[in-house]
C-alpha positions as CSV (number, residue, x, y, z in Angstrom):
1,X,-45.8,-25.2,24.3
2,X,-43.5,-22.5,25.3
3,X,-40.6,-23.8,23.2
4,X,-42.9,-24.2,20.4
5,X,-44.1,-20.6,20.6
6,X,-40.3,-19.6,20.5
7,X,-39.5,-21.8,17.1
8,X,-42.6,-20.1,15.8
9,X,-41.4,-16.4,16.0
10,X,-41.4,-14.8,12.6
11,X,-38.1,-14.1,11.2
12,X,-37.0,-10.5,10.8
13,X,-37.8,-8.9,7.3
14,X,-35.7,-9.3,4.9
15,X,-33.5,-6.0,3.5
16,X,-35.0,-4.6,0.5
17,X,-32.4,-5.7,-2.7
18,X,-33.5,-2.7,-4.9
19,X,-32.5,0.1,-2.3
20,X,-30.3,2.5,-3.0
21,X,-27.4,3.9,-0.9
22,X,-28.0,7.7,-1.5
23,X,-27.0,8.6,1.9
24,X,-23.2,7.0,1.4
25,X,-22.8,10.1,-1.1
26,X,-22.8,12.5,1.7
27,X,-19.9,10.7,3.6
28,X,-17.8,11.1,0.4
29,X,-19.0,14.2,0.9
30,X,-17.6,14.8,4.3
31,X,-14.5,12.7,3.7
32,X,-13.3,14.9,0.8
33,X,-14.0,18.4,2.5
34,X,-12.2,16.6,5.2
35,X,-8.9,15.7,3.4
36,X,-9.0,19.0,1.7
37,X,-8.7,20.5,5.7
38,X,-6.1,17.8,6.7
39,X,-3.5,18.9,3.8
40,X,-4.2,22.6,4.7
41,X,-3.9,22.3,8.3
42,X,-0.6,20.4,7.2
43,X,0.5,23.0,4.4
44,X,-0.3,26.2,7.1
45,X,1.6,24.7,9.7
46,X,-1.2,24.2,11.6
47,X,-1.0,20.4,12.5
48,X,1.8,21.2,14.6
49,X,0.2,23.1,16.9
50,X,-3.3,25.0,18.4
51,X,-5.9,23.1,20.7
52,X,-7.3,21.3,17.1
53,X,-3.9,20.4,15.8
54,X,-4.6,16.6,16.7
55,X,-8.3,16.3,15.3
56,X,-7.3,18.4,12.3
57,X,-4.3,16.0,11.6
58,X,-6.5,13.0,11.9
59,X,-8.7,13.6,9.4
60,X,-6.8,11.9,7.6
61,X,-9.0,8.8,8.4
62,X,-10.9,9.7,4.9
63,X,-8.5,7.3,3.0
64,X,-10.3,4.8,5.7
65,X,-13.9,5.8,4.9
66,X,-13.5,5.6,1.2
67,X,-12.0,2.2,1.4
68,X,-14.7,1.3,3.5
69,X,-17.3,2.3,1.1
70,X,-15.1,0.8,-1.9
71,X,-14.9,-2.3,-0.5
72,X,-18.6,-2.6,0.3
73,X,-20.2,-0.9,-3.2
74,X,-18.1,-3.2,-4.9
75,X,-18.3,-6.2,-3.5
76,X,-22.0,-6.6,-2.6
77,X,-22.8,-7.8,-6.7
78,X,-20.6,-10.8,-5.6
79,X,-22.4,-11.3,-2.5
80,X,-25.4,-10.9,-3.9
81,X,-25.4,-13.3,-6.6
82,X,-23.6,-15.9,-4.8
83,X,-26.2,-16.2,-1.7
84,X,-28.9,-16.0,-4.7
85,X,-26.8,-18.8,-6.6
86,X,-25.7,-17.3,-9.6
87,X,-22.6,-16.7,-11.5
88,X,-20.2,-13.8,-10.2
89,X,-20.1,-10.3,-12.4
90,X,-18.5,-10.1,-15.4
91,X,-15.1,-9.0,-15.3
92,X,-14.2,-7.2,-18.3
93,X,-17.7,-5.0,-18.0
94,X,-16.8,-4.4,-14.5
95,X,-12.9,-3.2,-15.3
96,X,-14.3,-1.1,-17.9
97,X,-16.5,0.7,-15.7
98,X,-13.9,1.5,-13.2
99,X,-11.6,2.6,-15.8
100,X,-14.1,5.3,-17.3
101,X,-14.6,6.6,-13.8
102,X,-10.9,6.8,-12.9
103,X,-8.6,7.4,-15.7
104,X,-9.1,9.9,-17.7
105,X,-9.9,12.6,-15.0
106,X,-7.0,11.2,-13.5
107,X,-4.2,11.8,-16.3
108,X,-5.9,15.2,-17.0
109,X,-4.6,16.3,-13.4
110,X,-1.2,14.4,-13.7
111,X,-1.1,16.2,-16.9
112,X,-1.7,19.5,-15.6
113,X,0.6,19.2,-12.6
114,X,3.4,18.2,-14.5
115,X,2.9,21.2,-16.4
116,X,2.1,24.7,-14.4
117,X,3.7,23.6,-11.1
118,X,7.1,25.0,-10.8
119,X,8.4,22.1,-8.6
120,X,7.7,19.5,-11.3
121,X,9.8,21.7,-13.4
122,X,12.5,18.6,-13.8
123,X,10.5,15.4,-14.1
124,X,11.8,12.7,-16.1
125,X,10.1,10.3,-18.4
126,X,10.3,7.8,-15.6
127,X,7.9,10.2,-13.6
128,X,5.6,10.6,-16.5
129,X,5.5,6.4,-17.2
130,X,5.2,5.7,-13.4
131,X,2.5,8.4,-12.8
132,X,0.2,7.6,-15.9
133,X,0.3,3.8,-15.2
134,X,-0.5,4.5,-11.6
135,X,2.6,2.5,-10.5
136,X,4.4,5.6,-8.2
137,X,3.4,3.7,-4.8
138,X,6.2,0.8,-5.6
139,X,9.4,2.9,-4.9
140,X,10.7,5.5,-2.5
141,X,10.3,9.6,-3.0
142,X,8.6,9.2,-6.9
143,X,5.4,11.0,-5.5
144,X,5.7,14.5,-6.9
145,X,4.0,17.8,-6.4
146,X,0.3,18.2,-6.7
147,X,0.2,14.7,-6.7
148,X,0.9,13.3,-3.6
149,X,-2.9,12.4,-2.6
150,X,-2.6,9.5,-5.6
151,X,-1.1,7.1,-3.6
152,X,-4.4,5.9,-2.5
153,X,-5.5,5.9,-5.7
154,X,-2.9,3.2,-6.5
155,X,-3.9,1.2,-3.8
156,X,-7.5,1.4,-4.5
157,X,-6.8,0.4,-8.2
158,X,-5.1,-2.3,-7.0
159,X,-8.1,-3.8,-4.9
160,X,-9.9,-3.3,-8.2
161,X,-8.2,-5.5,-10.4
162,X,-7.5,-8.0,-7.4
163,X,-11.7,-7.7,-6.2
164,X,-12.4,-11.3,-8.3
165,X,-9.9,-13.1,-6.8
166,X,-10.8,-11.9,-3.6
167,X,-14.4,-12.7,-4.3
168,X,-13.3,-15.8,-4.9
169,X,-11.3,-16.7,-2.0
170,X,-13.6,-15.1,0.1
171,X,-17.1,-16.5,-1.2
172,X,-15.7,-19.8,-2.5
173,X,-15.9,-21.1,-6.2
174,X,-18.9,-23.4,-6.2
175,X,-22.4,-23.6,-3.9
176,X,-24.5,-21.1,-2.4
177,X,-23.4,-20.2,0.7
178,X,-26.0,-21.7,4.0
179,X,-24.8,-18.4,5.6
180,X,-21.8,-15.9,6.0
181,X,-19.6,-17.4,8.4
182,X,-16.9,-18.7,6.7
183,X,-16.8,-15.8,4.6
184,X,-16.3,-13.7,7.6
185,X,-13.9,-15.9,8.7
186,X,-11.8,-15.5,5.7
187,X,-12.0,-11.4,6.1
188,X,-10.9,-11.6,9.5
189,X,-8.0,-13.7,8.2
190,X,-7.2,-10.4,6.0
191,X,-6.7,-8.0,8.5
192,X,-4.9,-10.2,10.9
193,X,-2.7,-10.7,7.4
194,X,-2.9,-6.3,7.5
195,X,-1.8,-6.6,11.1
196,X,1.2,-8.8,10.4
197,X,2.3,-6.5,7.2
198,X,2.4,-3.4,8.8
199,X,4.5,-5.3,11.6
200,X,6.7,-6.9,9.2
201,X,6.9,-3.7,7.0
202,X,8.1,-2.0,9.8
203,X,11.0,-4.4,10.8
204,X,12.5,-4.4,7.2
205,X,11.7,-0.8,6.2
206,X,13.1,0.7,10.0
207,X,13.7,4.5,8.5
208,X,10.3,4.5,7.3
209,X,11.3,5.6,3.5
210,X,10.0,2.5,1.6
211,X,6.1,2.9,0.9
212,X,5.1,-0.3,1.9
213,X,2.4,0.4,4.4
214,X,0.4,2.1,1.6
215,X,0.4,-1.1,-0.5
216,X,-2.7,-3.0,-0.8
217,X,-1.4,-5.4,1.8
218,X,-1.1,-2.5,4.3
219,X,-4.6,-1.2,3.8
220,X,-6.9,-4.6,3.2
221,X,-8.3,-4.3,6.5
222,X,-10.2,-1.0,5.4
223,X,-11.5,-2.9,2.4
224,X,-12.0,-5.8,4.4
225,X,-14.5,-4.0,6.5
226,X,-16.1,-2.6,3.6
227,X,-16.9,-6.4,2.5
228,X,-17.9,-7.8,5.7
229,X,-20.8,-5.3,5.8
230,X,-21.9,-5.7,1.9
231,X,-21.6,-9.7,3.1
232,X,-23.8,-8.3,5.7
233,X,-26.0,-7.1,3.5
234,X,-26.4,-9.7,1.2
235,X,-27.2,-12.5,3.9
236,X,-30.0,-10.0,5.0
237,X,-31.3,-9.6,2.1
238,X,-31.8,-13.2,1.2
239,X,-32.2,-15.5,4.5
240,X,-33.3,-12.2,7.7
241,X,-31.6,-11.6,10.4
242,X,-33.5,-13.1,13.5
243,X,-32.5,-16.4,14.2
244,X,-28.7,-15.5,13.1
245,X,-26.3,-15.2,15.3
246,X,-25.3,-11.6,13.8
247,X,-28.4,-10.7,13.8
248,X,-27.6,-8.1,16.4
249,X,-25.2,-6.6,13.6
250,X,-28.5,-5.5,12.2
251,X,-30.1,-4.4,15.5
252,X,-26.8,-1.7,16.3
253,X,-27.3,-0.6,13.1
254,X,-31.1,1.1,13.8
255,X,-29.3,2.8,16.9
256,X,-27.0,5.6,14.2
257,X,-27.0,7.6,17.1
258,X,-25.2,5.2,19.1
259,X,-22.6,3.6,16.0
260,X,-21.7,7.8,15.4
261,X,-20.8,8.2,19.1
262,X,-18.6,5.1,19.2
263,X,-16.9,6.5,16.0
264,X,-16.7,9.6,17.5
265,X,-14.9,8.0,20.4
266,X,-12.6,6.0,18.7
267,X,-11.8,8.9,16.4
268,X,-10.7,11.0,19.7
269,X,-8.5,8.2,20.8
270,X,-6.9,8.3,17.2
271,X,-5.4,11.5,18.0
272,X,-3.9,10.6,20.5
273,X,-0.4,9.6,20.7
274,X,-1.5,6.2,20.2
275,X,-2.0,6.3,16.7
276,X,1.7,7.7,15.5
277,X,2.8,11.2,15.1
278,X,0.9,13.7,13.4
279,X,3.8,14.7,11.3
280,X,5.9,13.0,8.7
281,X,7.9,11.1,11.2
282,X,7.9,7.6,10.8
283,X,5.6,5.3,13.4
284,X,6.4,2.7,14.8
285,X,4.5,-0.6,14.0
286,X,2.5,-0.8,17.0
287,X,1.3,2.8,15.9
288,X,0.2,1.6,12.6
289,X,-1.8,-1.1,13.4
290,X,-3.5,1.2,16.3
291,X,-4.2,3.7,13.3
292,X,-5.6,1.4,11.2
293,X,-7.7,-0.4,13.5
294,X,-8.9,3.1,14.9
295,X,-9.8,4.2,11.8
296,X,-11.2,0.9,10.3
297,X,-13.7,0.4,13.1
298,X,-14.7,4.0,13.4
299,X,-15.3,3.5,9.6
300,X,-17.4,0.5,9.8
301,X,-19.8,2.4,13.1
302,X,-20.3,5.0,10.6
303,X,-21.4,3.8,7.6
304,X,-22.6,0.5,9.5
305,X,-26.5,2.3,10.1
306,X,-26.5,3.4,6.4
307,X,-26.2,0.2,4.8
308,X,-27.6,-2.1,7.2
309,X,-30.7,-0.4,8.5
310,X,-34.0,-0.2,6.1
311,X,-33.0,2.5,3.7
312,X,-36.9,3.6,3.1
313,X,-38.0,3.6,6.7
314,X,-35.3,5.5,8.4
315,X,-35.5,9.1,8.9
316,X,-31.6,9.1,9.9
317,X,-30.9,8.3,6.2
318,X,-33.8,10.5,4.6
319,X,-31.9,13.1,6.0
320,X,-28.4,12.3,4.7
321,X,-29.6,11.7,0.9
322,X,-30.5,15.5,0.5
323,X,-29.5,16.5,-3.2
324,X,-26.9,19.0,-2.2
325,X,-25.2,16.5,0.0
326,X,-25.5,14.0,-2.8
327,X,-23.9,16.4,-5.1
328,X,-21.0,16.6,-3.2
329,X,-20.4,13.3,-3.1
330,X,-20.7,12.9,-6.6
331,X,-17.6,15.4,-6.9
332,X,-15.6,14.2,-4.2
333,X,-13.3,12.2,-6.9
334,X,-12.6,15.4,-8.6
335,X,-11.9,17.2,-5.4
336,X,-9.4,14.4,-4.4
337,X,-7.7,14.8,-7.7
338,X,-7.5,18.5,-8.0
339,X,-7.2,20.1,-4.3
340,X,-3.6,20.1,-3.8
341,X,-3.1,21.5,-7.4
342,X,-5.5,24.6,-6.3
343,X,-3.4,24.5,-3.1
344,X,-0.4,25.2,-4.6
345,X,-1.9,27.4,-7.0
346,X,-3.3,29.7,-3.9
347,X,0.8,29.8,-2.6
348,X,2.1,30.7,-6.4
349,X,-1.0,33.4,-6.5
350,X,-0.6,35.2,-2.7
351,X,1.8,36.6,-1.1
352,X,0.6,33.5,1.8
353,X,4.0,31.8,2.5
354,X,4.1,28.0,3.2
355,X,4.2,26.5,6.7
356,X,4.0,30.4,7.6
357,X,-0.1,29.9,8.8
358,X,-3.4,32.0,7.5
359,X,-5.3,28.8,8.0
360,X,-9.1,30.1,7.0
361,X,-7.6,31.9,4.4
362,X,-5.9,29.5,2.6
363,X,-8.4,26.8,3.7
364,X,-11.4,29.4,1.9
365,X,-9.4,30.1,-0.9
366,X,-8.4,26.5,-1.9
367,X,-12.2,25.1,-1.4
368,X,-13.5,28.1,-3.2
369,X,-11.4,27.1,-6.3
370,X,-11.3,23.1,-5.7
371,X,-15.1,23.1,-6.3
372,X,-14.6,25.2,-9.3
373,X,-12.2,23.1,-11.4
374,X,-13.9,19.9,-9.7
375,X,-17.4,20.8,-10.6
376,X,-15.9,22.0,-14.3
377,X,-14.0,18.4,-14.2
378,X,-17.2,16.5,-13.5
379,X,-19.6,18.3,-15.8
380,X,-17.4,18.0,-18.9
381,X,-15.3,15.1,-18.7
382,X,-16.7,13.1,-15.9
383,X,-19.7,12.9,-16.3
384,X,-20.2,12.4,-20.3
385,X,-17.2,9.3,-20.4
386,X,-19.4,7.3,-17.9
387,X,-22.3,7.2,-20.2
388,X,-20.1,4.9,-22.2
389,X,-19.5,2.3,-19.0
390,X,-22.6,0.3,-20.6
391,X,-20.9,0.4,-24.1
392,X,-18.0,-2.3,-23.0
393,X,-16.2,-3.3,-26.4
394,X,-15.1,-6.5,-25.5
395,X,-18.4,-8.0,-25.3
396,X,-18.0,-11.8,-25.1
397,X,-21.8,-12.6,-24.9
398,X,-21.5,-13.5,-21.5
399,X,-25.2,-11.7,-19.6
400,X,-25.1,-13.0,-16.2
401,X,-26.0,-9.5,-14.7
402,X,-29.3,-9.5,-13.3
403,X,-31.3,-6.4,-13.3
404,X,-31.7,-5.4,-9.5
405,X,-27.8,-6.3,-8.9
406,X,-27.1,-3.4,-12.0
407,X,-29.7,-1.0,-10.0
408,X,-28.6,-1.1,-6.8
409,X,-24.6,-1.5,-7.1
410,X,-24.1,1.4,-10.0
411,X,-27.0,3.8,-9.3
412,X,-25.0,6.3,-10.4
413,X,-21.3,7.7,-11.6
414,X,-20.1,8.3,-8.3
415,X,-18.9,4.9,-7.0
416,X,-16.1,6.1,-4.5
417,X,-12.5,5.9,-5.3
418,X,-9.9,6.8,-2.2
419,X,-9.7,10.3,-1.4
420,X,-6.2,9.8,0.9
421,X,-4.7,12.8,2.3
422,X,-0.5,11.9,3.1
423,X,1.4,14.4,1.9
């Protein structure tokens, strides 16, 4: 009797398909303000030293939350339709997309820093080619000034084009998946194959001057996390959660007091020593995969109660989809792109010398004018492209999107793109 009783327990509820991630918009939020501070706590000298030099120099871990969030926004439509046994997205509808939120903003700025900063006085057609094509990650010393931020943004387009081939290594070609253990297996297989890159990377590139650990290779555990918790998601939504053996995956994520305390905690051990210098200094390979574990996992504990946890019923995530903070998030590409222009534009306009301190002024000043030009850069350029995303020229007469994967995956313009802060 008693064992029939325990076959007998109702399975957990399933997660609601049609929610929306609102609250995800105010950790872009946070993560840009956050790699705005880091470059000027870097550019003030200010990273070097003071009782807040380590926590200021580690917020740096944004690159990690925006790959986090990249990685699950964009691959839960794959996840989705395969456990509901249907074809995969479209890929030329889906390229387009991400090409009218990321391009054109983005050669505006290389535009304008090529043209009113003094130090890119001398650029060469080479610079021009390998900053509009987004290709400046794949050799040494071609980042220039105002511009240094974008190597994430290479990376992240990277993932992009890669994401349906990594779909479908991950999710398999053919069959509905029973549940989401091999797939999990195959993303752990990723950042062991992160692990082993940065390692390698290391031995071959000893001086530290070749950009290898910013490659996609040297990051896919970030996006790796991302896509475990959208595969998460997705078995949720379709089979429950209470006889899996994840299932208390889903019970940690009603505890967001307890998953922001362990980030918290790992975060404080990331500025430590253990994670590599604060400065430009090259780490060693040990301190890169610390970093990126650090950061990964106190990623996934913070965006962990937001995506897993009933979005209607929790008051945790009420509270983080305010409009203002939502607001903020939808500008946090545009403050990625434009901050370190405005940052140098606050050292060509002051009498503020470089490396020479004046933190809160400098820090004011630069936020004051970032949300300017970013809110100016959203409003008209932004914003009015992205109404074309469901105009895709190409169209083959392919349909294959069903309506609630369209809802919930592109609610709105602000799908996150890497806000990286290495100078």
């Amino acid at each position: 009797m008693q064992a029939t009783t325990a076959l007998a327990e109702p399975a957990a509820p399933l997660l609601d398909r049609s929610a929306r991630f609102d609250a995800l918009d105010a950790i872009r939020a946070v993560a840009s303000i956050g790699v705005v501070v880091t470059h000027v706590s870097f550019q003030t000298g200010t990273t070097n030293n003071g009782t807040w030099a380590g926590f200021l120099a580690r917020l740096d871990s944004g690159v990690a939350l925006f790959f986090v969030l990249s990685g699950f926004l964009l691959f839960l439509p794959y996840a989705r339709r395969r456990f509901a046994g249907v074809v995969p997205p479209a890929t030329g509808p889906y390229l387009w997309r991400r090409a009218l939120r990321i391009l054109p903003a983005y050669w505006l700025v290389v535009v304008m820093c090529f043209v009113l900063l003094p130090e890119n006085a001398k650029v060469t057609s080479a610079d021009w080619i390998r900053h509009l094509l987004l290709l400046q990650n794949y050799q040494p010393n071609t980042l220039r000034a105002g511009l240094t931020q974008t190597w994430s943004l290479v990376t992240e387009v990277s993932f992009y084009l890669l994401l349906p081939v990594l779909a479908t290594i991950i999710l398999g070609r053919h069959g509905t998946p029973r549940s989401g253990h091999r797939p999990l297996r195959v993303l752990g297989m990723f950042v062991a194959f992160n692990i082993a890159w940065l390692l390698v990377s290391r031995i071959v590139d000893e001086d530290g001057s070749q950009p290898l650990g910013s490659w996609l290779p040297g990051t896919l555990a970030w996006f790796s996390v991302g896509m475990a918790l959208a595969l998460l998601r997705a078995w949720f939504e379709q089979l429950g959660s209470a006889s899996l053996p994840l299932a208390w995956v889903r019970d940690l994520a009603k505890a967001p007091g307890s998953c922001w305390l362990l980030a918290l905690f790992l975060f404080a051990v990331a500025t430590t020593p253990v994670a590599g210098p604060r400065l430009l200094f090259p780490s060693t390979g040990w301190e890169m995969v610390a970093k990126t574990l650090l950061y990964g996992t106190a990623a996934a504990f913070i965006v962990l109660p937001l995506v897993l946890a009933d979005q209607s019923g929790s008051r945790f995530i009420r509270a983080l989809s305010v409009r203002p903070l939502r607001w903020l998030g939808e500008l946090s590409y545009s403050i990625f792109l434009w901050h370190l222009l405005v940052l140098a534009s606050v050292y060509e306009l002051t009498d503020i010398k470089i490396f020479q301190g004046r933190f809160w002024s400098v820090l004011g000043l630069t936020l004051a004018g970032t949300m300017v030009v970013s809110t100016l850069s959203y409003l008209l350029l932004e914003r009015p492209l992205l109404r074309l995303k469901s105009s895709y020229p190409f169209q083959s007469g392919r349909s294959g999107q069903d309506g609630s994967t369209v809802a919930t995956t592109q609610p709105t313009a602000s799908t996150p793109s890497a806000v990286a802060p290495d100078s």
